[in-house]
Structure formats: C-alpha cells, structure tokens
PAMIVEX-908722 format. One record per residue (C-alpha): y, x, z; residue in one letter. Coordinates in steps of 0.5 Angstrom, whole numbers, plus 500, padded with zeros to 3 digits. Each point is the difference from the previous one (the first is absolute). Layout:
+-----+-----+-----+------+
!  c2 !  c1 !  c3 ! rest !
+-----+-----+-----+------+
!   Y !   X !   Z !    a !
...
+-----+-----+-----+------+
% end
This chain:
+-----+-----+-----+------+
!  c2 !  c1 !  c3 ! rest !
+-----+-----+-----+------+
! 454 ! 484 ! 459 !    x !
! 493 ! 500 ! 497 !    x !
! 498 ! 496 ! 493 !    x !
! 498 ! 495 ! 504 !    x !
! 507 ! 498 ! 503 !    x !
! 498 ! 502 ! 507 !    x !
! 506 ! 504 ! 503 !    x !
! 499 ! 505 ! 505 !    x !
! 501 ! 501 ! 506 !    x !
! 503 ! 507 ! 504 !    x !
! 498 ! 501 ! 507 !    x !
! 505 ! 504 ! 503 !    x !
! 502 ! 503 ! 506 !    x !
! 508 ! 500 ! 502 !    x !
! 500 ! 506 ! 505 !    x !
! 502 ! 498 ! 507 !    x !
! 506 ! 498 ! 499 !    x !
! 505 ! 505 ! 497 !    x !
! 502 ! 497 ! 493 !    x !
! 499 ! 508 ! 498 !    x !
! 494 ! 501 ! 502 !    x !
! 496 ! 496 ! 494 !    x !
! 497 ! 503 ! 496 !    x !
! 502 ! 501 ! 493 !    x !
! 494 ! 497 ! 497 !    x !
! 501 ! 494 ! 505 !    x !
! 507 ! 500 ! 498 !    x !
! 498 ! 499 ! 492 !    x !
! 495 ! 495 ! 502 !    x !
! 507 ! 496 ! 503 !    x !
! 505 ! 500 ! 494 !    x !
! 494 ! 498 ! 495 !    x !
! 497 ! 494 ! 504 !    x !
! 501 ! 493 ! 498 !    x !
! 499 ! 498 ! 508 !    x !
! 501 ! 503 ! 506 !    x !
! 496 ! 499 ! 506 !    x !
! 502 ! 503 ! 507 !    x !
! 500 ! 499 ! 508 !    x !
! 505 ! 501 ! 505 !    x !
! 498 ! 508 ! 500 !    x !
! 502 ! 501 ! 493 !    x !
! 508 ! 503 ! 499 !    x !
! 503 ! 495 ! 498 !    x !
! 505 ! 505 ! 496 !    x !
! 493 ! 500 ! 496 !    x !
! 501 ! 494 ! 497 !    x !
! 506 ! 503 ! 497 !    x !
! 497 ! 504 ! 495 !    x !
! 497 ! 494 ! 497 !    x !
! 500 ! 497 ! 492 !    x !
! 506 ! 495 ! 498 !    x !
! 497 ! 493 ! 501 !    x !
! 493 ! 502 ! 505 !    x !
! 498 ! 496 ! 505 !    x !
! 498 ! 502 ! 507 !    x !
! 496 ! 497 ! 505 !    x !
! 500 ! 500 ! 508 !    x !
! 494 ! 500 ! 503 !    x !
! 502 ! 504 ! 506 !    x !
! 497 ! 499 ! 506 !    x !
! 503 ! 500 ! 508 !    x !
! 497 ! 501 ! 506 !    x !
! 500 ! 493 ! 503 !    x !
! 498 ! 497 ! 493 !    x !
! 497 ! 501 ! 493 !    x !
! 504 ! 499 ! 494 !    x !
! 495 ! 499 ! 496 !    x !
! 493 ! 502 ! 501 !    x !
! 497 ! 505 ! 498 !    x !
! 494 ! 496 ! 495 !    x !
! 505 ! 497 ! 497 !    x !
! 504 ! 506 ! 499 !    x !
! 494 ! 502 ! 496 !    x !
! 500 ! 494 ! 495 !    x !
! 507 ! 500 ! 500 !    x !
! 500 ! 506 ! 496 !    x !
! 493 ! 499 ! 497 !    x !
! 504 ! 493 ! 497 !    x !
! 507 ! 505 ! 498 !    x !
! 495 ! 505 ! 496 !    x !
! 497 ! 493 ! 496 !    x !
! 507 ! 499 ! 497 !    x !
! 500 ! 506 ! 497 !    x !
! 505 ! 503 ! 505 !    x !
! 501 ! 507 ! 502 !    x !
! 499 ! 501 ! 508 !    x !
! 502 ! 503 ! 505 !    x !
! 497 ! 500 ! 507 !    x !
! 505 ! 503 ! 504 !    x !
! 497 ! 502 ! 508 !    x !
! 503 ! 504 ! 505 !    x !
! 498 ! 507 ! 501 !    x !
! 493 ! 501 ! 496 !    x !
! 496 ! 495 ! 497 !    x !
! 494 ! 503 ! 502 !    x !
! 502 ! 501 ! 508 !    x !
! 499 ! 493 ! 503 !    x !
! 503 ! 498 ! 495 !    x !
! 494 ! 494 ! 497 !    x !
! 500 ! 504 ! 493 !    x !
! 493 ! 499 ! 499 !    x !
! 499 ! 492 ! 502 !    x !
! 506 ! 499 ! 495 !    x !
! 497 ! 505 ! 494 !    x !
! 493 ! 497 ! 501 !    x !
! 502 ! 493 ! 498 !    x !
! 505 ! 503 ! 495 !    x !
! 492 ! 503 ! 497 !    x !
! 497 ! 493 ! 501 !    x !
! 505 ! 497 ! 494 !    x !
! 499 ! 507 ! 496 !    x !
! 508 ! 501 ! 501 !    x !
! 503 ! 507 ! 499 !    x !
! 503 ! 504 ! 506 !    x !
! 502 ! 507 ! 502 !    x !
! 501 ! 502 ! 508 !    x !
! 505 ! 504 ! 501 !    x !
! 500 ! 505 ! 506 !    x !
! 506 ! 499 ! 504 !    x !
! 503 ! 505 ! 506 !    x !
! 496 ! 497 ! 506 !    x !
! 504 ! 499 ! 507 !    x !
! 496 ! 503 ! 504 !    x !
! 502 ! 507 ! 497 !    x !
! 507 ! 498 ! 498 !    x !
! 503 ! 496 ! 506 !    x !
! 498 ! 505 ! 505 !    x !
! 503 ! 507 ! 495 !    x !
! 506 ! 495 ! 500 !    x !
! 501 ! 500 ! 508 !    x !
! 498 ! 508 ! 500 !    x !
! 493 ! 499 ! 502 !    x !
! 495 ! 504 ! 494 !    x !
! 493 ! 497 ! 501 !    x !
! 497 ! 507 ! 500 !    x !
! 502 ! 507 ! 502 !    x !
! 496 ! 506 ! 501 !    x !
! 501 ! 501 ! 507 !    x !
! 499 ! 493 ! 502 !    x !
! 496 ! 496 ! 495 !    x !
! 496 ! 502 ! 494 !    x !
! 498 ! 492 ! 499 !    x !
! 502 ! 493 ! 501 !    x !
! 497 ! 494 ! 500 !    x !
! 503 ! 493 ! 496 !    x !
! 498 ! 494 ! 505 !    x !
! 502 ! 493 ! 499 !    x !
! 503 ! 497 ! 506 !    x !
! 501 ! 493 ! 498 !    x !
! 493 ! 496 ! 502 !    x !
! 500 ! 497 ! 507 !    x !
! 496 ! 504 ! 505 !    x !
! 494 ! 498 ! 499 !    x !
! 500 ! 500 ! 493 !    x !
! 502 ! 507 ! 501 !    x !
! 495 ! 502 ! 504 !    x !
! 495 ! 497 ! 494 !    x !
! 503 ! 505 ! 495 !    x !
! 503 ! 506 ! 504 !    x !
! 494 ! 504 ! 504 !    x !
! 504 ! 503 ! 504 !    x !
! 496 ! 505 ! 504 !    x !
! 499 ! 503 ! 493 !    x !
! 508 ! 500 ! 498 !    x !
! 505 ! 501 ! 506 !    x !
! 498 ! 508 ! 499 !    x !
! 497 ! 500 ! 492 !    x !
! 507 ! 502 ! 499 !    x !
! 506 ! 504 ! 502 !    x !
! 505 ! 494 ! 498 !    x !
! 498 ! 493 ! 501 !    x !
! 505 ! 495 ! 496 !    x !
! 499 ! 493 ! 501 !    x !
! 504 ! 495 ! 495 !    x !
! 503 ! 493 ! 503 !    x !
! 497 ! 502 ! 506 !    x !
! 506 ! 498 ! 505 !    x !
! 498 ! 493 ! 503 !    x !
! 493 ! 504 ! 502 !    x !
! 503 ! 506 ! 502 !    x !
! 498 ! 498 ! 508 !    x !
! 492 ! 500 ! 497 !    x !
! 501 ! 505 ! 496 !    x !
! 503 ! 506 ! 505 !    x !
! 494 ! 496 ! 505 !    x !
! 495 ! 502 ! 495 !    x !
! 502 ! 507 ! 498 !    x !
! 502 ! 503 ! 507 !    x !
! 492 ! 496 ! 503 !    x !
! 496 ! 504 ! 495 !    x !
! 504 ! 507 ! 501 !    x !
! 507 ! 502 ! 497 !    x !
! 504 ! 501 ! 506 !    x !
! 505 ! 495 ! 503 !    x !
! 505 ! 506 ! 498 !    x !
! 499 ! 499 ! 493 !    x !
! 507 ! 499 ! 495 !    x !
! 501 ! 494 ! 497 !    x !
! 505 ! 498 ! 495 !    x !
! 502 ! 494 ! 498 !    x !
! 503 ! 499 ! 494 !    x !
! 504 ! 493 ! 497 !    x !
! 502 ! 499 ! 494 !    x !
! 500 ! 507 ! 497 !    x !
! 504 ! 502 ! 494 !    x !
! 504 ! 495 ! 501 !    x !
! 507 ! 498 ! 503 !    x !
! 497 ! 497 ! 505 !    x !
! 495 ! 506 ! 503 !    x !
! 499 ! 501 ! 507 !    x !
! 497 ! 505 ! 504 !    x !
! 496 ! 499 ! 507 !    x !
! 497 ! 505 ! 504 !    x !
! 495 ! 500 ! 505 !    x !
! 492 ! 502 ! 502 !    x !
! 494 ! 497 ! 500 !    x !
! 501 ! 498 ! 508 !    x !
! 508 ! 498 ! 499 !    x !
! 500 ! 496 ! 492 !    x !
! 498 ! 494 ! 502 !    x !
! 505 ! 498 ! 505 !    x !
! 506 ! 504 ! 496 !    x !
! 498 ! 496 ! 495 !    x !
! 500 ! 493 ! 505 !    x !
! 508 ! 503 ! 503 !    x !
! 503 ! 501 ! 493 !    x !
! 497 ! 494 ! 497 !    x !
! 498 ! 505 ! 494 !    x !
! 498 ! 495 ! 495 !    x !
! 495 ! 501 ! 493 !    x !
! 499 ! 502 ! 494 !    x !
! 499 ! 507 ! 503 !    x !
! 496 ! 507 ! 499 !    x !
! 497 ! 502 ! 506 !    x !
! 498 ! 508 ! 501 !    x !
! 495 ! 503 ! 504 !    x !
! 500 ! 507 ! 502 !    x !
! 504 ! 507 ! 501 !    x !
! 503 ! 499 ! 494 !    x !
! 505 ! 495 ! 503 !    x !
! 503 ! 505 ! 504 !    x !
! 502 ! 504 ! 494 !    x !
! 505 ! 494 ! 498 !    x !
! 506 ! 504 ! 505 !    x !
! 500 ! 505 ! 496 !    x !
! 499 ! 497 ! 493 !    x !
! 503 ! 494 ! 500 !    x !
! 506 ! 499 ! 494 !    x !
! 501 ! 493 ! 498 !    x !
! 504 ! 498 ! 506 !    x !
! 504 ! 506 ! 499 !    x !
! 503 ! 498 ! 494 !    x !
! 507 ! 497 ! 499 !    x !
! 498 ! 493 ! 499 !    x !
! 493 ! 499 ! 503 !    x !
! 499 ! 493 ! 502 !    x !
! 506 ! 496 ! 495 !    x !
! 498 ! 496 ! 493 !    x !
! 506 ! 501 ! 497 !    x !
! 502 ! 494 ! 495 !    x !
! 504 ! 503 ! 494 !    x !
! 504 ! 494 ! 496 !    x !
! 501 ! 505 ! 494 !    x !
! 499 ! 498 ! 493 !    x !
! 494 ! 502 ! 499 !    x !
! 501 ! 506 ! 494 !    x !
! 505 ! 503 ! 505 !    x !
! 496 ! 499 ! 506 !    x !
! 495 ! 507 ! 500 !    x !
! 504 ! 505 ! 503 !    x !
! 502 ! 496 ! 506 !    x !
! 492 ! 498 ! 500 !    x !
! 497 ! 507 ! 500 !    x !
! 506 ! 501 ! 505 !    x !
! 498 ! 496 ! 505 !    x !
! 491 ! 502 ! 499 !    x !
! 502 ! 508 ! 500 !    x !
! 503 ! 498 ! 507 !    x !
! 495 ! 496 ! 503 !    x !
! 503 ! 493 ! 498 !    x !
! 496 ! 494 ! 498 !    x !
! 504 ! 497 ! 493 !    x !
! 500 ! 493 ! 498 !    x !
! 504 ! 500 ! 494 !    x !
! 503 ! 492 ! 498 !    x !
! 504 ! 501 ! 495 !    x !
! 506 ! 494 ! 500 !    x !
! 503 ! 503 ! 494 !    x !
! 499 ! 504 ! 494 !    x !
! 505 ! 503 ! 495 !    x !
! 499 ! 500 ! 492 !    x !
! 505 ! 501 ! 494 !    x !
! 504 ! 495 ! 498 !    x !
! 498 ! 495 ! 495 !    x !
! 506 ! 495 ! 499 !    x !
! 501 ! 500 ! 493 !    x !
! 507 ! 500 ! 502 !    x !
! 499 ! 505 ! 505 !    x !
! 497 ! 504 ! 494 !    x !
! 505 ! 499 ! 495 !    x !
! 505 ! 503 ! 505 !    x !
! 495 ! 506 ! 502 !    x !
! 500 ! 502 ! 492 !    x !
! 507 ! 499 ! 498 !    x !
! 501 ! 504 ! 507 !    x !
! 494 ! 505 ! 497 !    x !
! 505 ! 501 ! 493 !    x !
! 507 ! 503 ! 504 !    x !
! 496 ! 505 ! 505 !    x !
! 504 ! 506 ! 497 !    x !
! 507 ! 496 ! 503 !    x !
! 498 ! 500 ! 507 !    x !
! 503 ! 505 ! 506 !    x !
! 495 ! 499 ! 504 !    x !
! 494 ! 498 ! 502 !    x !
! 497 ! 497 ! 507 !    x !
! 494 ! 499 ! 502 !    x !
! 498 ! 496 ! 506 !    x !
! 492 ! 500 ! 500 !    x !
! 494 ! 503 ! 498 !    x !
! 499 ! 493 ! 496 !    x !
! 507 ! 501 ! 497 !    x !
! 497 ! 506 ! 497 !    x !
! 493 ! 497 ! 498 !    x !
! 503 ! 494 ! 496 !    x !
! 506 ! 503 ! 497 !    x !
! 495 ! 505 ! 496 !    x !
! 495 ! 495 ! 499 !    x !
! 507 ! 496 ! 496 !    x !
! 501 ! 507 ! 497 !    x !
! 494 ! 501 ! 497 !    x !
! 499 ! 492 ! 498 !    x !
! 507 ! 500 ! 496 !    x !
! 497 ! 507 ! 497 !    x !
! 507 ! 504 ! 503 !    x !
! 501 ! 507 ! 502 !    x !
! 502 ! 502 ! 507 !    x !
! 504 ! 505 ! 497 !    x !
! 504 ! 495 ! 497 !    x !
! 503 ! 500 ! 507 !    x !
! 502 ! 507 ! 499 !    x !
! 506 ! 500 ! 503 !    x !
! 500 ! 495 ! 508 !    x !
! 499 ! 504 ! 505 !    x !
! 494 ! 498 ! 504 !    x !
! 500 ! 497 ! 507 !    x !
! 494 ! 498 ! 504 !    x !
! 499 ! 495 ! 507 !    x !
! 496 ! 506 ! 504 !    x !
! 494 ! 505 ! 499 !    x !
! 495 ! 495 ! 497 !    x !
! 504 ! 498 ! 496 !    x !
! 503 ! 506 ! 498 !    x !
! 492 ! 503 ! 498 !    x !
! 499 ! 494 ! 496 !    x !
! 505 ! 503 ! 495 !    x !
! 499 ! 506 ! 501 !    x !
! 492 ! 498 ! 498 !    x !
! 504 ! 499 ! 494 !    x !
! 504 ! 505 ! 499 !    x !
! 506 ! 499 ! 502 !    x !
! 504 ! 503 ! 506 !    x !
! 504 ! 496 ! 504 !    x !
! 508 ! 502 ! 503 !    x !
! 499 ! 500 ! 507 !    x !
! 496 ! 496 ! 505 !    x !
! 505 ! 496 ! 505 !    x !
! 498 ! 501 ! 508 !    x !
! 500 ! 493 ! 500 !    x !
! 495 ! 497 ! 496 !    x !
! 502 ! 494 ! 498 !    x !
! 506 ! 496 ! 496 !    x !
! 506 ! 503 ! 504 !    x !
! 497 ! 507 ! 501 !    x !
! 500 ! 499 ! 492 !    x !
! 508 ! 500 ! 500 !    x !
! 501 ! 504 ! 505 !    x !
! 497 ! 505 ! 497 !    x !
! 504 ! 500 ! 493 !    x !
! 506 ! 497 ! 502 !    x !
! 504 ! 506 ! 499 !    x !
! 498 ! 500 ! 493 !    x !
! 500 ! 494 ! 498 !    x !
! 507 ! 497 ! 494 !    x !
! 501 ! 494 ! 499 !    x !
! 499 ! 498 ! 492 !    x !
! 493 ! 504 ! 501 !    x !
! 494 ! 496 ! 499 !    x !
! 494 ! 499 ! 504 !    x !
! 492 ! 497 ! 499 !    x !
! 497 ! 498 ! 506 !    x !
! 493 ! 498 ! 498 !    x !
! 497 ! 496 ! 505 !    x !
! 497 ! 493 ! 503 !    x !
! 503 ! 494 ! 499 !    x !
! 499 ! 499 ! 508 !    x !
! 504 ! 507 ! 501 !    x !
! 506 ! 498 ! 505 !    x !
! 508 ! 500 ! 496 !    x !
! 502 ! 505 ! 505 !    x !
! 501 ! 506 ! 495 !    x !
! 502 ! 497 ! 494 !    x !
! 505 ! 496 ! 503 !    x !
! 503 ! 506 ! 504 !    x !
! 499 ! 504 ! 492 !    x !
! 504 ! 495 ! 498 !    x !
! 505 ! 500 ! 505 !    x !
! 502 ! 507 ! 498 !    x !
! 501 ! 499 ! 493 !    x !
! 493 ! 502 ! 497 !    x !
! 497 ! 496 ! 494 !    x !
! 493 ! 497 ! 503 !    x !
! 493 ! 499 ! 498 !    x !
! 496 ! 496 ! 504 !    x !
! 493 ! 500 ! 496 !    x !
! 494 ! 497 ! 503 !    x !
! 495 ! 503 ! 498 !    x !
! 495 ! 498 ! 504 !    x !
! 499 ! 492 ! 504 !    x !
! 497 ! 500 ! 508 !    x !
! 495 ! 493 ! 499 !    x !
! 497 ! 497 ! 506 !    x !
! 493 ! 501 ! 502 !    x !
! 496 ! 494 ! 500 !    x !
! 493 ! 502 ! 503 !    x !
! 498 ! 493 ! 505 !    x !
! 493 ! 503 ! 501 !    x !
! 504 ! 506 ! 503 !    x !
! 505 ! 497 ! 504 !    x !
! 493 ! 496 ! 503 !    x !
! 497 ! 506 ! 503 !    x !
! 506 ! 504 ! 502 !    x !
! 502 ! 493 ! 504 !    x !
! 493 ! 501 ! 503 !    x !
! 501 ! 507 ! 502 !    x !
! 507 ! 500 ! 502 !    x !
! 498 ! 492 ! 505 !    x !
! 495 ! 505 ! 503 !    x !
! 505 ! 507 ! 501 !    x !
! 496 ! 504 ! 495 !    x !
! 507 ! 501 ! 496 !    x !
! 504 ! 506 ! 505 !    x !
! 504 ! 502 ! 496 !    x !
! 505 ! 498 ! 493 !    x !
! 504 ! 504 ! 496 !    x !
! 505 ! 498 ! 495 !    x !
! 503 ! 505 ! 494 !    x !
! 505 ! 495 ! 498 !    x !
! 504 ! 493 ! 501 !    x !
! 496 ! 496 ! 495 !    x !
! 493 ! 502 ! 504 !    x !
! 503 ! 497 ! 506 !    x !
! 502 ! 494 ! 496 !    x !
! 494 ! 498 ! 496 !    x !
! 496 ! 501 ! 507 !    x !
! 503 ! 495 ! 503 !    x !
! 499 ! 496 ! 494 !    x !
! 493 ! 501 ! 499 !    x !
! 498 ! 497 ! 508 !    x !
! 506 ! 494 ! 498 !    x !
! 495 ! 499 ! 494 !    x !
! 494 ! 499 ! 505 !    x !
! 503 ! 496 ! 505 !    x !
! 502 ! 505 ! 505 !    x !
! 507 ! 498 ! 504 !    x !
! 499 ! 505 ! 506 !    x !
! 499 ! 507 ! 497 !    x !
! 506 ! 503 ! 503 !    x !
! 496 ! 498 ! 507 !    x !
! 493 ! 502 ! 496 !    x !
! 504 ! 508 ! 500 !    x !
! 502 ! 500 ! 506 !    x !
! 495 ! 504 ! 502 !    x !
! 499 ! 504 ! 493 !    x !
! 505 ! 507 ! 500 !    x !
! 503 ! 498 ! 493 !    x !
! 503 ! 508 ! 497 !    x !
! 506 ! 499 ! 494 !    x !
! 502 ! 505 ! 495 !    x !
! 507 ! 501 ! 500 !    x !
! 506 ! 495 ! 505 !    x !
! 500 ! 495 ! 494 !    x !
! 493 ! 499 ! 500 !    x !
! 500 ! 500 ! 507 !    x !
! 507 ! 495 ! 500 !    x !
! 496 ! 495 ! 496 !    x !
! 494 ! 499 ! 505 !    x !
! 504 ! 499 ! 505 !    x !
! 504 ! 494 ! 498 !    x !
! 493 ! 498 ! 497 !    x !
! 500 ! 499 ! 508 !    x !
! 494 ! 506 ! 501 !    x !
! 500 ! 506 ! 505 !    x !
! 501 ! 507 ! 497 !    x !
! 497 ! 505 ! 504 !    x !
! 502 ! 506 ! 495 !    x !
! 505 ! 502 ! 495 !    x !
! 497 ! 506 ! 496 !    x !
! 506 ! 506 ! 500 !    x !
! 500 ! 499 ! 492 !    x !
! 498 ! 497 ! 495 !    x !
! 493 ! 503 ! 499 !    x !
! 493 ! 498 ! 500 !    x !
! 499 ! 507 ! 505 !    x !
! 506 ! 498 ! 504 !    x !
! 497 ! 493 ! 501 !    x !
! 493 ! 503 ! 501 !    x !
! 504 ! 505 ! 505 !    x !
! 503 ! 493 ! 504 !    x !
! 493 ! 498 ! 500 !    x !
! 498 ! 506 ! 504 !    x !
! 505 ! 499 ! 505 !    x !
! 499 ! 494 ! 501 !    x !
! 492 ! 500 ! 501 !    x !
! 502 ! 506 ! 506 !    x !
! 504 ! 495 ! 504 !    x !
+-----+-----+-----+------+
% end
C-alpha cells in the first residue's frame, strides 16, 4: 500500500493449468493478497495458498457467455486497489499472451495505482511440451509463431497476414482456435503448407482432463467434427507434431487423467498428496477432519497424573503417528522426561508410526504384520502377564477393541486420550466440491479412516444433500484398511479398493490398480 492508501494491484500469470506450475513470485503474490481475482483457466488449488480471511472474486468467462466484461474487470480491480487492498489478478497462462493485461494495467495507470505484471508460463509452450510435442527441434523447426485464433474469420483475416505468417515459422501455435479451425486449415493449406502438414490438438493441457487429437491439415477439421472435440484447447501446426509418438510421457503415468479427492486432516494429508501429483494424479484435498491435542480440562488433569506414574508402566502402545506427536507435546507441556518411562517396553501400530518414535529416539519391540489393533496383540501376546501395566496414548475416537481385549487378559489399561478428532466445517468448500462432483469432475476418493467417512457424509448432510450415495456411483471410492472400508458401506457407498495395508503407500498402490482397470 502506497501513503496515499491505494492498494496494489499484482497481474499474474497462473500458468496453464497444473497448479505447480506457478511461478514463485506468483505464488508469494497469492498468499499475501488481500482479494483474489481469477477465471476459469486459473487452478483452483490455487486459491488454496490463500491468507486466512482473503476474499476471492470469480470473473470467469464461458464460451457461450461472459461472466463479467472485460471494462469492468478493469474497474473492478481499480475499485479494490482504492480501498487500500492488496490485489492479485490471477489469468490463465501469461497475462501478456492474449491475456488483456495492458487494457487492465492501462486504466489501473489512469488512477495512479500500484501493479506489477508477473510473467506466467504460457500455454502455448506448456500444453504442447505436456502432450509430448516440443514447439522446436533442430531437425524440424528452428522458430514457431504464437497466433490467436479466437476472432471471427473476418477479424482474423484483419490481424493475421497470412501469406506472410503460414511459413514465417517452422511451428505454427494458435490459442482458442478450435471453433475456426475449418478457416484456419483453409487458410494455411491456400497460401502454401501442405494439406499433409500435422496438427495437434491439445485440450485442457496439464490438467486431468487433457486430450490429444491427431490428424493434418486436410483431415483435422472433420476429426474434430467426428469426435466432437471441444475448446479450450492448444492447436499446433508443424512436424514437430510428429515428435508426440515418441516423446509423449503424461498419459504414462499411473494416474493420468483422475483428480483424486484426499478427505485427510489437512496436517496429515502431504504424503498422500504429493503421492498422487508424483503419479500423475490431480489433488483435491477437502479436509472433513482435523486432529489436535486434547484440551478438556478434565481430560488434561488425567494426562498430568498419567505423566506422573510413567516409570510404572510395562507397556506402551502407540496406534498412530498422532498418538505420538500429541503425547510428546503433553510430555514437554507438563516439563516430564521420557526416560521416566524407562522401564515399558515400546510397541508401535505399523511403519509410520514406528518412525514417528524412532525420530524421538526411541526403538520399538516388533511391528505386527497386521497394522492395525489385533496385529497389535497378536504380536505381543505370548508375552503379555496379567497384573502388567499398559499406556495407550491415543484419540478419543479410537475403536475399545484393544483395551477391551487387554482387560480381558488381566492387564491394568490406560486409555489416554491425547489427542481429540473434530469435524471440519468448511461450507464454502463443501459448495464448490458439490459442483465438482454434480459435474463428474471428482473420479476418485480416498478414505484413511472411519471418521473421514463419517464427517464426509455429514459435511454434504449439513447442505442439503439427501442422495449422495447416488451422487458417488459413479466415483471409484478407495479405503485404507477393512474398517474403514466397512464404514463406507454401511453409509451406503460403493468401495472400489481396500488397500492391502494400512498405508498411505498401500492406498496410493490401490489407486494404481484401479486407474489400469
């Protein structure tokens, strides 16, 4: 903000569609902007990195209808930038591409308003490199060209000379062009490229949704009539196309073409996440529950009287990586010393959990082949003794199975809930997913425990929805463990996938099977 009070206003290019391929000065323009002004060609996971309590504007626009027009996206953000806020423009691509960054910097000029245009990766680079096609090669093409192809014909033939530009270049690249493709071919092939020319055609590159037509000059127009191949989409003319057989790696990867929605507490969700993007997978993380230290006062007195007698126990249980996380951090607050627990033996759930101590320094018993509660106890069994004490740090939705069974062999058992599952009421969130899944853009879900089902369920409840099992059917749903798995059915949803353990990478390996069917 200027001392005058005006705002600032940060025109920025969000790349083509891939989330990661903002840029890093784009990115720091999100996280510190007051509003958020984006379209349709802007990631949504985008808005994501956004400040607590920032607001963000659609202005999108369809190719049937305009959202907002283009003069008053230009007072918009001028009006923003006078209330003193911290603005950021976000356009598909780069804003300098056919992006109407100068009409929007010009009048932001007029009222003597702040701005920066920040440079974004252009589609017309991107979304051929991501369908195999690079826009030059030393043997086919030392030059390519960037031409709009939005205009009617006649506008077209106003702003493109195209005895001059059909061979300027070795690669030809026209953005939202595919409702005039039928003039451009004619165009091209009337003033000297051979109807034998490639051409692709590429769709939502870098997204879930990309596709790939194939075809020439003389053929593309009726492929794209046959297949109903709709925009926004790149279209590349030139050899280069043919290098697309050879080079082509996103469709390779295991989860080409599913946005996968992640229903993890958000602190716990990054392994999961970063799975499925090194796999070729689209995210959507909607958190329908987070996990933090209990805070019951009554609750805590139990955790510091607990904290005082840990040289008396035999045993100690851990079930999760939260467990451990939440009783260190009641450890520290009560100023206790984990050699006080000198004597337990120490036993962890499965891997994860087992690292999460082993970060701490402490080495666990054994790991049960079955990572859940009843590996647990087939695990130690044989060497448990009635009288002996156990400490179960844990939450407070964790199932009585194991305590009860401890109990039921003669062992003393605290149950100590270090740490409480609360719902996540995000209804803004739960809006938007509604309309991605209303629209099939959802095309698979994955559940880590029972009460990620449950608070799902009631997130869509909480807004009216009465059919969501019917809403799903279509949805490939992945469970971790048969619990979990147990939970959804009963809820009435269809399990695709049980993931042979009970691990995030034994449920990214079930969402690999299932995208091969």
């Amino acid at each position: 903000m200027d001392g005058l009070g005006k705002g600032i206003v940060y025109l920025v290019g969000a790349g083509p569609g891939d989330a990661k391929l903002i840029t890093l000065k784009g990115l720091e323009c999100i996280q510190r902007s007051d509003v958020i002004v984006y379209d349709r060609l802007a990631s949504p996971r985008l808005l994501k990195y956004m400040k607590p309590g920032a607001e963000k504007v659609y202005v999108g626009k369809l190719p049937d209808r305009h959202t907002m027009r283009q003069e008053d996206i230009n007072q918009l953000l001028v009006d923003l930038a006078l209330e003193g806020k911290v603005v950021t423009r976000l356009k598909g691509g780069d804003p300098t591409v056919f992006g109407r960054v100068g009409e929007e910097a010009e009048l932001l000029r007029q009222h003597d308003i702040g701005y920066e245009i920040v440079p974004g990766i252009t589609s017309a680079i991107a979304v051929p490199a991501y369908a195999g096609i690079p826009v030059t090669h030393r043997d086919l093409a030392s030059s390519f060209s960037v031409i709009t192809g939005h205009e009617s014909p006649d506008k077209l033939d106003k702003s493109i000379y195209w005895d001059k530009v059909t061979n300027a270049t070795g690669t030809l690249v026209f953005l939202m062009g595919v409702a005039k493709i039928d003039y451009i071919s004619e165009q091209l092939m009337k003033h000297g490229r051979s109807p034998e020319t490639p051409v692709a055609l590429v769709r939502w590159g870098t997204r879930p949704e990309q596709e790939t037509l194939v075809g020439t000059l003389a053929t593309i127009a009726e492929q794209v009539r046959v297949t109903n191949f709709q925009s926004p989409a790149v279209i590349v003319v030139g050899d280069v196309v043919l290098q697309r057989e050879k080079l082509k790696w996103v469709e390779h990867q295991p989860l080409f073409g599913r946005r996968v929605l992640v229903t993890r507490a958000r602190s716990q969700a990054s392994d999961l996440v970063q799975h499925i993007d090194d796999l070729g997978g689209e995210p959507v993380e909607f958190p329908v529950i987070e996990t933090r230290r209990t805070s019951s006062p009554d609750q805590l007195a139990v955790i510091r009287e607990t904290m005082q007698q840990l040289e008396s126990y035999d045993w100690a249980i851990f079930t999760s990586v939260n467990g451990v996380e939440c009783f260190f951090e009641h450890l520290r607050e009560n100023r206790m010393d984990i050699r006080r627990l000198t004597r337990a033996r120490v036993v962890a759930v499965g891997p994860k959990t087992a690292e999460a101590l082993e970060s701490r320094g402490i080495m666990t018993e054994c790991l049960p082949e079955e990572y859940r509660a009843e590996g647990i106890l087939e695990a130690i069994r044989t060497e448990l003794n009635p009288g002996q004490r156990v400490l179960l740090p844990r939450g407070d939705l964790a199932r009585k199975w194991l305590p009860e069974q401890l109990h039921s062999l003669g062992l003393d058992v605290t149950d100590l809930k270090v740490y409480e599952t609360v719902q996540v009421n995000d209804d803004e969130e739960g809006r938007e997913l509604l309309e991605q899944l209303e629209a099939g853009d959802i095309h698979m879900i994955t559940f880590t425990s029972s009460s990620t089902v449950t608070n799902f369920i009631r997130a869509f409840q909480r807004l009216g929805v009465t059919n969501l099992a019917d809403m799903l059917s279509s949805v490939e749903i992945a469970c971790i463990g048969p619990l979990t798995a147990e939970t959804a059915v009963a809820a009435g949803l269809t399990v695709s996938a049980i993931s042979e353990e009970a691990t995030i990478e034994s449920l990214v390996h079930a969402l690999c099977v299932l995208a091969k069917r």
